[in-house]
VOGUTI-378571 format. One record per residue (C-alpha): residue number from 1; x, y, z. Coordinates in steps of 0.001 Angstrom, whole numbers. Example, Ala and Ser with C-alpha at 12.3 -4.5 7.8 and 13.67 -1.06 7.14 Angstrom:
BEGIN
SITE   num      east     north        up
SITE     1     12300     -4500      7800
SITE     2     13670     -1060      7140
***
This chain:
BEGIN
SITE   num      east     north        up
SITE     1    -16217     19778      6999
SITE     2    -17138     17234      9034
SITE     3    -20494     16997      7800
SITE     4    -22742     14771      6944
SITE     5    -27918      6543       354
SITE     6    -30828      8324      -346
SITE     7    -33590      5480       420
SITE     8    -34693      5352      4026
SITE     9    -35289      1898      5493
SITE    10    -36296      2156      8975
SITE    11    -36154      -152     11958
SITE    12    -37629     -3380     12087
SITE    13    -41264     -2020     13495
SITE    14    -41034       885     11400
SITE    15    -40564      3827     13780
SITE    16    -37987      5913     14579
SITE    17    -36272      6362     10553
SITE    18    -35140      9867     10468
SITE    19    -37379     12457      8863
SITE    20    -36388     13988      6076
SITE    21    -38235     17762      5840
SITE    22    -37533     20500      3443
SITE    23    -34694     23051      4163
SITE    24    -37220     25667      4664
SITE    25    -38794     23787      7338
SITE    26    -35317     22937      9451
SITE    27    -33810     27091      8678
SITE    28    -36387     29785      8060
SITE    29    -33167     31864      6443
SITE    30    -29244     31939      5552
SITE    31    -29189     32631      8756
SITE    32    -29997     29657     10273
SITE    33    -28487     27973      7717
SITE    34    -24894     28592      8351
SITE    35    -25346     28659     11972
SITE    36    -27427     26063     13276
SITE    37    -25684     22905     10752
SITE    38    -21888     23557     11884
SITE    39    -23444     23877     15456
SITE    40    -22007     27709     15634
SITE    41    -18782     27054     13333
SITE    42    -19763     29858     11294
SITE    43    -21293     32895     12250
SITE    44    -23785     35359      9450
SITE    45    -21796     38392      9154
SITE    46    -23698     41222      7545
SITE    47    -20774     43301      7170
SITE    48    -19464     41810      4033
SITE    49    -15527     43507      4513
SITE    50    -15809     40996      7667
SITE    51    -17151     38199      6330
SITE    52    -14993     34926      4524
SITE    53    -16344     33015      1563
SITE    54    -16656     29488       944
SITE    55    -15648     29871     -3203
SITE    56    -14044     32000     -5269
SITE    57    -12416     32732     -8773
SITE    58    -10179     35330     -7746
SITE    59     -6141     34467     -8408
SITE    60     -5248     35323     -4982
SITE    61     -7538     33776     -2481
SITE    62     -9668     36792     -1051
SITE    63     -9836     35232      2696
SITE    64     -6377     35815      3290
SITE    65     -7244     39395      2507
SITE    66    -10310     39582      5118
SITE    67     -7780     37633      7868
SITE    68     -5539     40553      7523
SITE    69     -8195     43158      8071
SITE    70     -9498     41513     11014
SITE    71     -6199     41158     12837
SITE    72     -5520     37396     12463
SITE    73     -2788     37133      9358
SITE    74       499     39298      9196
SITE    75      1000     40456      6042
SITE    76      3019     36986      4970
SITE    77      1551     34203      3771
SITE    78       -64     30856      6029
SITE    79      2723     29334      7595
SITE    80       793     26511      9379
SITE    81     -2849     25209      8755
SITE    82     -3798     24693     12639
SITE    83     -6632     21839     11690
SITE    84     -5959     18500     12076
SITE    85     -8659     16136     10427
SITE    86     -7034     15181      7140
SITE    87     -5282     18684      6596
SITE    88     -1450     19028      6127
SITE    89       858     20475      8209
SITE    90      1222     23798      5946
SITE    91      -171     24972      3147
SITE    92      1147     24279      -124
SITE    93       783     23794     -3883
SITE    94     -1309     20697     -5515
SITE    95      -589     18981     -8689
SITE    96     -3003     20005    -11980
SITE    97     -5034     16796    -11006
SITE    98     -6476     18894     -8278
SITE    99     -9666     20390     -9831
SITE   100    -12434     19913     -7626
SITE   101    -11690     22115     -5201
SITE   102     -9418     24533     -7743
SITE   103     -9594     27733     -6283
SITE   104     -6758     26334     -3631
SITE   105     -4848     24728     -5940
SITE   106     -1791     27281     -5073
SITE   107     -2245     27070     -1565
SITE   108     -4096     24357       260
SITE   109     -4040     22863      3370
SITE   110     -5836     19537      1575
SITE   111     -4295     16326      -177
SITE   112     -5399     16296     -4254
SITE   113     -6537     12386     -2240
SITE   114     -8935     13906      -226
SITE   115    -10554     16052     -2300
SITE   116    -10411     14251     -5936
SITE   117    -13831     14447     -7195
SITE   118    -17436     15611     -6041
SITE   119    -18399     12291     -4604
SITE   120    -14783     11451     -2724
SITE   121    -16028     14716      -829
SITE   122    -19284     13673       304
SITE   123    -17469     10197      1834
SITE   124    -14866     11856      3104
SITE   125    -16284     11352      6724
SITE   126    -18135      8500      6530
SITE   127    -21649      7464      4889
SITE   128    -23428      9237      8296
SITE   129    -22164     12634      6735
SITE   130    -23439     11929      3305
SITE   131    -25464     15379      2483
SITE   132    -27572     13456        71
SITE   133    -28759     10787      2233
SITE   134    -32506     11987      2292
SITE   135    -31856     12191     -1550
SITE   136    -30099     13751     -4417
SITE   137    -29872     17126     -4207
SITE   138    -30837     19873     -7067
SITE   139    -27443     20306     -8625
SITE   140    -27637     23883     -7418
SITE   141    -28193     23013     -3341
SITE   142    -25324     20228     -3948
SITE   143    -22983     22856     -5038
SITE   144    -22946     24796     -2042
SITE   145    -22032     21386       336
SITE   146    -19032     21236     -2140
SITE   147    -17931     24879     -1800
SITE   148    -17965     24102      2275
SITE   149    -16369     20680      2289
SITE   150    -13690     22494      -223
SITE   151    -13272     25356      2338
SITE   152    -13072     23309      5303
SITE   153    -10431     20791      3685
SITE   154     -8234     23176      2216
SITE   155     -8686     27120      3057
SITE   156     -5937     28031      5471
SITE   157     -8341     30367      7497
SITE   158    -10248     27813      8655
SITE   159     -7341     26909     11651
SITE   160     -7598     30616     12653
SITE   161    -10781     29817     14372
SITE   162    -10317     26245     16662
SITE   163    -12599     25902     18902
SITE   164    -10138     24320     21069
SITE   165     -6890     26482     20662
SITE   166     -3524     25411     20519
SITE   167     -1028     27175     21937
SITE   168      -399     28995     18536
SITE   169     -3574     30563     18936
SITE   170     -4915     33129     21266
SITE   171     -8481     32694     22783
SITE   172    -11302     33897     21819
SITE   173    -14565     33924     22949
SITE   174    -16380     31179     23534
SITE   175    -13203     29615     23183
SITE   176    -10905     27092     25358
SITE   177     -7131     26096     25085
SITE   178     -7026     22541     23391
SITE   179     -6798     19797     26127
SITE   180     -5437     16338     24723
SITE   181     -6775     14409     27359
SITE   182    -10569     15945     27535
SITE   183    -12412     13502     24961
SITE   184    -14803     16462     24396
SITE   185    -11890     18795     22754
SITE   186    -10712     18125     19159
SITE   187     -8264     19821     16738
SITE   188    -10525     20409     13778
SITE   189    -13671     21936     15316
SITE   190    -14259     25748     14106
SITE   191    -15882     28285     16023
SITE   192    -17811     31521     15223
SITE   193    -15817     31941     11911
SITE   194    -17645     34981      9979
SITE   195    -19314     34129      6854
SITE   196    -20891     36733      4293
SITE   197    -24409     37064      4978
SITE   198    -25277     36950      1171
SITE   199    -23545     33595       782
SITE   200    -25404     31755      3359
SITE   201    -28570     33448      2066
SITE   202    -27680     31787     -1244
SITE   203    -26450     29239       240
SITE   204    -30371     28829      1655
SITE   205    -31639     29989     -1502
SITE   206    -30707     27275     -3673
SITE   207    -31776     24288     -1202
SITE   208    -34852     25642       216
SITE   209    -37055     23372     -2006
SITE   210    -34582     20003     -1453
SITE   211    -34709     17033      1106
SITE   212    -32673     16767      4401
SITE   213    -32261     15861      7750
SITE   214    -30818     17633     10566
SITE   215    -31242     16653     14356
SITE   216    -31159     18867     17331
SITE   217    -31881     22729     16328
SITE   218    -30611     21718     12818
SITE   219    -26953     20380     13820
SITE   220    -25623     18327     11028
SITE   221    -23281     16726     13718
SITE   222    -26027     16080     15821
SITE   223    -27947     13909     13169
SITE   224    -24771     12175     12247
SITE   225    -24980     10443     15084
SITE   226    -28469      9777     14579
SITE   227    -27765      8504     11042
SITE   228    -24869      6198     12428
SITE   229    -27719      4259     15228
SITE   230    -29785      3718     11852
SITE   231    -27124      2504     10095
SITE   232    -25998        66     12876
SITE   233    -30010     -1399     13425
SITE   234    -30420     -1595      9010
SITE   235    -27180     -3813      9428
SITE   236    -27854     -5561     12155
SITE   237    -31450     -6266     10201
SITE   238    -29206     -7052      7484
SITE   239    -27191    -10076      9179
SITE   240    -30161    -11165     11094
SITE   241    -32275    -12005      7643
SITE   242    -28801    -13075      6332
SITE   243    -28617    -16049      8879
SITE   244    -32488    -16500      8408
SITE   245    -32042    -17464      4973
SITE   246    -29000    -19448      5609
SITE   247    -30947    -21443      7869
SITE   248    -34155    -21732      6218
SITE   249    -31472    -23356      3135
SITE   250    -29995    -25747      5869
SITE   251    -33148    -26674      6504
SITE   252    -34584    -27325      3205
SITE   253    -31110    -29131      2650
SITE   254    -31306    -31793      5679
SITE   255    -35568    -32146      4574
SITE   256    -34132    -32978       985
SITE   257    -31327    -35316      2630
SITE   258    -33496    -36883      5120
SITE   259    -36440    -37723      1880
SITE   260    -32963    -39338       107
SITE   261    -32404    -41050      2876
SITE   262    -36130    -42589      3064
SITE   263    -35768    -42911      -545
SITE   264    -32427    -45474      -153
SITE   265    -33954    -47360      2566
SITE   266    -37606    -48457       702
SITE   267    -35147    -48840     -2460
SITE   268    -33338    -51406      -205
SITE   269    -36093    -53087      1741
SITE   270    -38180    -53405     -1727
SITE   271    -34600    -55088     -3164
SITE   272    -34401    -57211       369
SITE   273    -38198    -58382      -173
SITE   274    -37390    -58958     -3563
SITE   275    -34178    -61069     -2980
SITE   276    -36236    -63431      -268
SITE   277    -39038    -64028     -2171
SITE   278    -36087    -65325     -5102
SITE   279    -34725    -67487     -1798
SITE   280    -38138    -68829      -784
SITE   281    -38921    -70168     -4488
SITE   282    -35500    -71399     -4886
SITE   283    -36273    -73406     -1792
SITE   284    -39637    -74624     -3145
SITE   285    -38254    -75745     -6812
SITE   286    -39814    -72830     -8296
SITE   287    -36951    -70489     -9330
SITE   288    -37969    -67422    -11159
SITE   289    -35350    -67379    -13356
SITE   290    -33948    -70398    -15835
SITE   291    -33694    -71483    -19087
SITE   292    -36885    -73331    -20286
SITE   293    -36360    -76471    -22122
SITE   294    -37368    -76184    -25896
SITE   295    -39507    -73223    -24828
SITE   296    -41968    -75453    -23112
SITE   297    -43120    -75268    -19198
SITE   298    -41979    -78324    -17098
SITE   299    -44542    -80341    -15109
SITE   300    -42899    -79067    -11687
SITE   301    -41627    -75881    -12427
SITE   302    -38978    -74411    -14631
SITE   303    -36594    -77139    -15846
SITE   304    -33247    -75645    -15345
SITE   305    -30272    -76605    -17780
SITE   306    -29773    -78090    -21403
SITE   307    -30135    -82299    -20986
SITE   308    -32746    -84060    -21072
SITE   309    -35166    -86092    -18694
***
């Protein structure tokens, strides 16, 4: 589902990083659990002949059974899927490369592309949606976010309860007819879909003890957003000590040009005072540099040349 790496920055003064807490501290039960993170997408049903699952082994996916005791499937098969965030048209067969969310192989309203492995999953909408982000999870708690991305992606059901209905759809409560132009309406938003109690108590069971964040009464959606602000400041930090370092290296780069350049110019005034003091004795008769006659020094100077006096 649309629902949201593990080591928490913060901003640049330190304040206002999300806070991770326990899962026992954000949902006191299953309860809470599965209704509070899909801000009211699922609803605990106690009355397990009412209630959907999020995995199965069965052959036959057991949902479709549950839709046709409530009223909401004929007694043919899914002939459309109704969501529209990365789900297909109508439900259909996937290839034997489809294992990570297997019990749909027959019949899913996901792409094998989607839904390849674990971790293809928890990216699927973007690194604000990652359910690890306050930190791996136990492999038990990590589970259960697979076995509701799974059954968001590809259980057929799942379009039997838009919040926003299409015209395919009657209403429901606490339900409106799907408006294209109203920003606020989407086509892949559930509502009130009945879960079974004892899986959302598991569910709560087996993450009580682990790390997460939720914002807002618990709403993953809500803290999304919260994670997607953080993101945007940590990058923005990011490029800002980027172009620091850039320019502390331009600087050091122009210091070390500007010594050369120092360097060169005493190199040249030291060969300038060297080539008029060679002018200057030249002048006087007294040239540094000759060839001495018979090794011996001449009266005035250095005797330049091979003849004699």
């Amino acid at each position: 589902m649309l629902c949201g790496l593990a080591t928490l920055g913060g901003y640049a003064d330190g304040s206002d990083a999300p806070e991770c807490k326990r899962f026992d501290q954000l949902y006191t039960n299953g309860k809470e659990l599965c209704e509070n993170m899909f801000d009211g997408s699922f609803a605990y049903e106690t009355d397990e002949s009412k209630g959907y699952t999020m995995w199965f082994f069965d052959a036959v996916n057991p949902n479709d059974a549950t839709a046709r005791a409530l009223g909401k499937l004929g007694a043919g098969a899914h002939d459309t899927c109704h969501l529209d965030s990365k789900h297909k048209d109508v439900p259909g067969p996937e290839p034997d490369s489809f294992t990570a969310c297997h019990p749909w192989k027959n019949e899913a309203c996901c792409f094998d592309s989607d839904v390849t492995t674990r971790d293809e999953l928890n990216a699927g909408y973007g690194k604000e949606f990652h359910w690890d982000r306050c930190g791996p999870l136990s492999y038990e708690c990590d589970r259960f976010f697979v076995h509701e991305q799974c059954f968001y992606m590809c259980d057929a059901n799942l379009g039997l309860y838009r919040k926003f209905h299409g015209s395919a759809l009657p209403l429901r409560p606490g339900t409106q007819p799907y408006n294209a132009s109203d920003e606020n309406h989407n086509q892949w938003q559930i509502h009130a879909m009945p879960i079974k109690a004892s899986y959302c108590d598991a569910w709560w069971q087996a993450c009580r003890k682990d790390k997460f964040y939720a914002d807002d009464g618990g709403s993953y959606f809500s803290a999304g957003a919260v994670w997607e602000k953080f993101d945007e400041v940590a990058e923005l930090q990011a490029e800002l000590e980027k172009a620091k370092k850039a320019q502390e290296e331009d600087d050091e780069m122009d210091v070390g040009i500007i010594g050369a350049f120092v360097g060169a110019g005493v190199v040249i005034c030291g060969l300038l005072a060297f080539g008029c003091c060679l002018v200057k004795r030249e002048k006087a008769g007294k040239p540094m540099f000759g060839t001495l006659l018979d090794g011996s020094k001449a009266t005035e100077g250095q005797t330049v040349g091979k003849g004699s006096s």
